[in-house]
N, C-alpha and C positions, 0 to 999 in steps of 0.2 A: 944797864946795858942789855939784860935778859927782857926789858920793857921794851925797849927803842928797837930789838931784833925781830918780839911777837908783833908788835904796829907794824913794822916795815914787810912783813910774811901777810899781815892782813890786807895791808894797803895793795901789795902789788898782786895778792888777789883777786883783790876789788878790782883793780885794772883788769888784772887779764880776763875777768869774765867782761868788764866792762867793753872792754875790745874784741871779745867773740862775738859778744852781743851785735856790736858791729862792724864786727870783719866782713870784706869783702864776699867770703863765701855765703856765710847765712845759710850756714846749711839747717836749720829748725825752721825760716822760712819756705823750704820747700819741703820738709815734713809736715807745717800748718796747710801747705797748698794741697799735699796731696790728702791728707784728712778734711779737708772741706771738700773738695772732687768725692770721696766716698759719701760724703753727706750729703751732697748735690743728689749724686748717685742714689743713695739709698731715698732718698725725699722721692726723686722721682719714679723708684719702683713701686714704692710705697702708692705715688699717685695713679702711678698704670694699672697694679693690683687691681685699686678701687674703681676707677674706669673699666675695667674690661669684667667686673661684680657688674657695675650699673647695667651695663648693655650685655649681656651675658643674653636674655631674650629676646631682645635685635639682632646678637652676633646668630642665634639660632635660627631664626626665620631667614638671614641672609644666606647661612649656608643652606639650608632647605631649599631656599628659592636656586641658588648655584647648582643644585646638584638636580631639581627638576630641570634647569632650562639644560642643562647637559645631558640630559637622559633624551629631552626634545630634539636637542641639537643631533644627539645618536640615531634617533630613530628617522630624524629626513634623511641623514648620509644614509641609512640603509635602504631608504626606500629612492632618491635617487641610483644607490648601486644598485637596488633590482631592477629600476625600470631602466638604467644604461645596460643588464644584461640584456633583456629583456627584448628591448632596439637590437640590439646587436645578435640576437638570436634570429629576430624576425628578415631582420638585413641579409642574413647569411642564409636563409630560406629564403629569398627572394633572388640571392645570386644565384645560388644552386640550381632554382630553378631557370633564371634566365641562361646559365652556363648548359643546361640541359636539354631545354629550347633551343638555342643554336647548333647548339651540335647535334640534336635528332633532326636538324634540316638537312637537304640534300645539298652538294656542294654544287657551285654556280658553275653550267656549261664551261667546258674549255678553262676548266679552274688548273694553275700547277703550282706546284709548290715550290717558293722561292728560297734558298737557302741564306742561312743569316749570311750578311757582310762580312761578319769578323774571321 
């Protein structure tokens, strides 16, 4: 009887893992899923590492070239804003003058002055 009770402790054992193994949950296949996602993971840091080794002196000459064509890029913004001050300096000496002009003339015969509408 002590025989027939250890068999029958073994047996339904053997099921119950038998049946986790494929119980609906599977919860160890999404422990397998996410341990392959890490080694997905890691394969590909592992590959980018080695990639951005390889071009490490293309990735330098790229930024080199960026940060000349921005230093270019800065220096027409500046010399366009000088030469927009520049107009606008000469503009406003040339009103002044005409605004100076008109008013050192004398005013026209039988000239009166009209008071605004409003």
């Amino acid at each position: 009887r002590a025989g027939q009770e250890a068999a029958a402790t073994i047996i339904q054992a053997v099921f119950r893992g038998w049946r986790m193994r494929r119980s609906e949950q599977l919860w160890w296949q999404g422990c397998k899923e996410v341990m392959r996602r890490r080694r997905v993971a890691g394969r590909a840091w592992s590959e980018h590492q080695a990639f951005m080794r390889a071009t490490y002196g293309l990735q330098e000459q790229l930024l080199a070239l960026v940060l000349s064509e921005a230093e270019a890029g800065a220096r027409a913004t500046r010399g366009i804003e000088a030469e927009r001050a520049g107009f606008e300096s000469a503009w406003m000496g040339w009103l002044r003058e005409q605004a100076h002009a008109a008013l050192a003339q004398p005013l026209p015969k039988g000239w009166l002055p009209h008071p605004h509408p409003e």
